[in-house]
Backbone bond lengths (Angstrom), bond angles and torsions (degrees), N, CA, C in turn:
res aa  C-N    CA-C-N  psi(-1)  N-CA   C-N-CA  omega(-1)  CA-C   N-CA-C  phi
1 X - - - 1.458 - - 1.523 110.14 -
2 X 1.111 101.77 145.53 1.495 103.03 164.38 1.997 134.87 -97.75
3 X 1.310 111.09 128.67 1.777 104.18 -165.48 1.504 91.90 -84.22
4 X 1.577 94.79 136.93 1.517 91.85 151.97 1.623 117.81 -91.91
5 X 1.442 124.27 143.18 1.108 138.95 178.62 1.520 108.57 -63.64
6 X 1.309 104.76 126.07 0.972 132.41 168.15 1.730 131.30 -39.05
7 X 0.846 159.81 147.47 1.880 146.36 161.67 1.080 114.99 -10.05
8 X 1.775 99.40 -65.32 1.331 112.89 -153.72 1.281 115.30 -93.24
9 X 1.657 117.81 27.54 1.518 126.11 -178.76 1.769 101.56 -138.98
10 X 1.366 102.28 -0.27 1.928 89.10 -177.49 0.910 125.33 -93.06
11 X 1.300 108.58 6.54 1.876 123.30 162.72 1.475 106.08 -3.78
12 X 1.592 83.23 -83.04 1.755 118.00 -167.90 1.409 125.82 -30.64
13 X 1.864 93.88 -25.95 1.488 102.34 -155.41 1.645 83.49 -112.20
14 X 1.159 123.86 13.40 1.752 114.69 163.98 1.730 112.64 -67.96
15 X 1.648 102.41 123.81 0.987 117.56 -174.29 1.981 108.26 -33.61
16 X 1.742 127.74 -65.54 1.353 116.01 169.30 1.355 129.75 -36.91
17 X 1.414 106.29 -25.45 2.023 122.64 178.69 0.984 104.09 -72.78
18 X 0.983 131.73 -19.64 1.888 140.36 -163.14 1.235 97.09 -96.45
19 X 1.414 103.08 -76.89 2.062 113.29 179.91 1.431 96.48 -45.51
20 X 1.243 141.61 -67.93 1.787 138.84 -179.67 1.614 102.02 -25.10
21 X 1.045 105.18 -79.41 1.612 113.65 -153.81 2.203 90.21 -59.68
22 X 0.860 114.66 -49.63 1.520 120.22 -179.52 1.969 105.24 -48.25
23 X 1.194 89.64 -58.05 1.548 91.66 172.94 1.987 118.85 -54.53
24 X 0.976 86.27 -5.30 2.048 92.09 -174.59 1.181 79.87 -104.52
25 X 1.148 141.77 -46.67 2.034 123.82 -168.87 1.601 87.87 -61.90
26 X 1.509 102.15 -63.28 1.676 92.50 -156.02 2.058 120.05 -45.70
27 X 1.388 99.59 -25.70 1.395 98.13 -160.08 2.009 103.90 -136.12
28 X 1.764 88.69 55.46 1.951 94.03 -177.35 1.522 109.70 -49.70
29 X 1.178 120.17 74.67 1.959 116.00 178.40 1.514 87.53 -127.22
30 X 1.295 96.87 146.79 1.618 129.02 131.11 1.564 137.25 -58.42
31 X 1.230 122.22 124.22 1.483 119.40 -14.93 1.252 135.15 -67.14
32 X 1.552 134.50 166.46 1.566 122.28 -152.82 1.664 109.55 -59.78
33 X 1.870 96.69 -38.41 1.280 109.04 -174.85 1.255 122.76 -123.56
34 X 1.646 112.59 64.69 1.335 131.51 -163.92 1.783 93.16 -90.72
35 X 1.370 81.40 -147.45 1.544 92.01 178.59 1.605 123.99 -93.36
36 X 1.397 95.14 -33.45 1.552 103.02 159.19 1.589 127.99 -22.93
37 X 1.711 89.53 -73.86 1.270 115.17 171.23 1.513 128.92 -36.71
38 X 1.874 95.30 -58.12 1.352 110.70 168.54 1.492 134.60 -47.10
39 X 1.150 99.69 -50.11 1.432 117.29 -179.03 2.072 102.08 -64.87
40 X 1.338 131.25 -53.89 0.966 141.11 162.47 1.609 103.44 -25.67
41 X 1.576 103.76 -81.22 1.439 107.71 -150.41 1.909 98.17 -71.03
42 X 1.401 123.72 -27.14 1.388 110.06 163.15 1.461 112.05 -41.65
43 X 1.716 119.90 -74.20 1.174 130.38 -178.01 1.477 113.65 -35.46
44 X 1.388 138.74 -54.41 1.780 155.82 -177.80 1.537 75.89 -47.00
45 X 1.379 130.68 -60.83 1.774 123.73 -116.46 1.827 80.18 -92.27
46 X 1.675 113.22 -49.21 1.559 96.53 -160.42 1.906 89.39 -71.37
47 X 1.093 130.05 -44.85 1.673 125.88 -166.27 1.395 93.45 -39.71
48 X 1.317 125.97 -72.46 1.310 134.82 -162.38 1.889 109.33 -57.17
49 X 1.374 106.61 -91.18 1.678 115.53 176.14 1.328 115.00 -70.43
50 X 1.313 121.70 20.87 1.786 127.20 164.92 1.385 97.72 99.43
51 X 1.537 102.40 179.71 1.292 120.78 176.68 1.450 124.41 -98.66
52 X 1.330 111.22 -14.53 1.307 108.17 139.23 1.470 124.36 -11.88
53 X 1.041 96.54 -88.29 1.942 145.31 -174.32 1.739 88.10 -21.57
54 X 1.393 75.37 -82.59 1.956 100.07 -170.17 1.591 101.57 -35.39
55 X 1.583 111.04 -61.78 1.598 121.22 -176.85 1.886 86.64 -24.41
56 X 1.655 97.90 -93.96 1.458 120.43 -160.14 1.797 112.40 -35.43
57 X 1.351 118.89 -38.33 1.095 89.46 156.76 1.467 139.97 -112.88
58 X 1.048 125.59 25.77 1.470 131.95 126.45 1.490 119.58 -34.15
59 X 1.005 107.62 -80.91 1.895 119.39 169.23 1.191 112.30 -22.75
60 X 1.558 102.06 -61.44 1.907 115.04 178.94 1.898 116.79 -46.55
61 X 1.337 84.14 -45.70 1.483 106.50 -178.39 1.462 114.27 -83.57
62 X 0.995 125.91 -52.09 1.721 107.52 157.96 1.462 128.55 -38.66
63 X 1.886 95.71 -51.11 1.465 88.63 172.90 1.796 145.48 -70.43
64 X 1.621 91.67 -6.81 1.465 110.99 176.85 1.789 108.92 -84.75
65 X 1.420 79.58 -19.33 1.977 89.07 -171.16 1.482 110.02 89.09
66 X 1.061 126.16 25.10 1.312 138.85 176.88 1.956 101.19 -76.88
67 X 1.600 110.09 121.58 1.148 109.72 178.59 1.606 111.73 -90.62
C-alpha cells in the first residue's frame, strides 16, 4: 500500500520543492546555488507554474541581489 504523507511531511512535495531539487539535476555546478542554478530553477518555475511565477521571482531575486 501506499501512505499518504501526513501535513507535517508534504513540504517536499510542494510544487517549488520539486522544480528546486529538479533544477540541481538539470544544472550539477558549483556552487549548488550559484547562478547557474538560479537562472535554471527561475526558468523550470515560470515554464511549469506560468510566467507569472518566473517574473516574481526574478524581481525577488534581483532585489536580494541574488545573481
Amino acid at each position: 500500500t501506499i501512505a499518504v504523507p501526513d501535513q507535517s511531511t508534504t513540504w517536499a512535495l510542494r510544487e517549488l520543492v520539486v522544480l528546486h531539487e529538479i533544477a540541481h539535476h538539470l544544472s550539477p555546478v558549483e556552487p549548488a546555488h550559484g547562478p547557474e542554478f538560479t537562472a535554471t530553477f527561475v526558468e523550470l518555475a515560470g515554464l511549469v507554474m506560468g510566467p507569472e511565477v518566473g517574473h516574481v521571482l526574478r524581481v525577488v531575486y534581483a532585489k536580494e541581489g541574488v545573481r
